[in-house]
N, C-alpha and C positions, 0 to 999 in steps of 0.2 A: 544772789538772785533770791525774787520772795516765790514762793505758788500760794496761787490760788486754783482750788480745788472744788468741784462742781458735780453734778449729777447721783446716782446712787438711788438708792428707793426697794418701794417693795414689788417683786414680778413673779410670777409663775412660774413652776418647773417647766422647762421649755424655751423662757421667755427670754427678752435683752435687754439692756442696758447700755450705755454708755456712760465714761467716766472723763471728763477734762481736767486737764490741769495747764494752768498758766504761768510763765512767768509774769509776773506783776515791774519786778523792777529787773533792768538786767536783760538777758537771753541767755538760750539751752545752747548756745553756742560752745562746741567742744565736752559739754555738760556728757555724760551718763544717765540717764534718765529712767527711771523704772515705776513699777506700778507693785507695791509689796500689800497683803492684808494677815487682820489678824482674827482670828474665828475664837470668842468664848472659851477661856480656859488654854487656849492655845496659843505657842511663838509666833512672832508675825514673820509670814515668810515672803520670800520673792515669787512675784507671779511672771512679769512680763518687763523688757526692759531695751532700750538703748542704748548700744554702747559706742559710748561720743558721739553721740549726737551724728550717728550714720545709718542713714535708711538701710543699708544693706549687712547693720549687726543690728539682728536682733532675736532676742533671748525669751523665751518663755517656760514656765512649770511645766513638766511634763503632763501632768492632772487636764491644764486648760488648752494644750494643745487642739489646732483644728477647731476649736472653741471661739479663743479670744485673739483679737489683733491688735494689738500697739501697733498708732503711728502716729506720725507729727504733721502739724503743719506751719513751717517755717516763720512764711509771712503774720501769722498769728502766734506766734513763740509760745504753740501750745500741743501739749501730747493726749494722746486721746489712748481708753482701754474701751475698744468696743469687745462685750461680753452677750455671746449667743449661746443659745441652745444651755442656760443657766441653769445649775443644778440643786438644791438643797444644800449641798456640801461646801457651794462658795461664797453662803452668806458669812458674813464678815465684814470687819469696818476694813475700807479700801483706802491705803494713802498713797499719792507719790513723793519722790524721793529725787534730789539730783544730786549728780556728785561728780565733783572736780577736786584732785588731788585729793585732800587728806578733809578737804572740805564739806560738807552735806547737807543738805536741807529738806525738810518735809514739807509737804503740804497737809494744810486740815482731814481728820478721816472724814471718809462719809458711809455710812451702814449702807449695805446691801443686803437686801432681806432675801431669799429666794423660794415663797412655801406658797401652798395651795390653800 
């Protein structure tokens, strides 16, 4: 599977966002699917994620809780991080990430800026 990776930008404290990612070739079918970023100086970690490709696992940082939502939509073989109520703390370059068995694939990062 390829992604293609979408949205990002600069918003306010307070503000939202949303992030896509696509499969380009392929489908998230069976896939794991997650939303990882990495902050300046800092390991990129896992924010938000799908596990196999099942509406009813899904995984988030504790930090973005109540915040952010990962979801998908099928017919579009594409996963979305919508990111609310945005803080300072989660600017970061945002990638996704899919993965089957031993296999993984990134999509492009995109900055997320989040200041006043």
């Amino acid at each position: 599977v390829q992604l293609q990776a979408s949205g990002g930008g600069l918003v306010q404290p307070g503000g939202f966002l949303r992030r896509s990612c696509a499969a380009s070739e392929g489908t998230f079918s069976g896939y794991t699917v997650g939303w990882f970023r990495q902050a300046p100086g800092k390991e990129r970690e896992f924010v938000a994620g799908i596990f196999r490709w099942n509406i009813n696992s899904l995984y988030y940082k504790d930090s973005v809780k109540g915040r952010f939502t990962i979801s998908r939509d099928v017919a579009r073989k594409t996963v979305y991080l919508q990111m609310n109520s945005l803080k300072p703390e989660d600017t970061a370059v945002y990638y996704c990430k899919a993965v089957w068995g031993s296999a993984d694939y990134w999509g492009k990062g995109t900055q997320v800026t989040v200041s006043s």
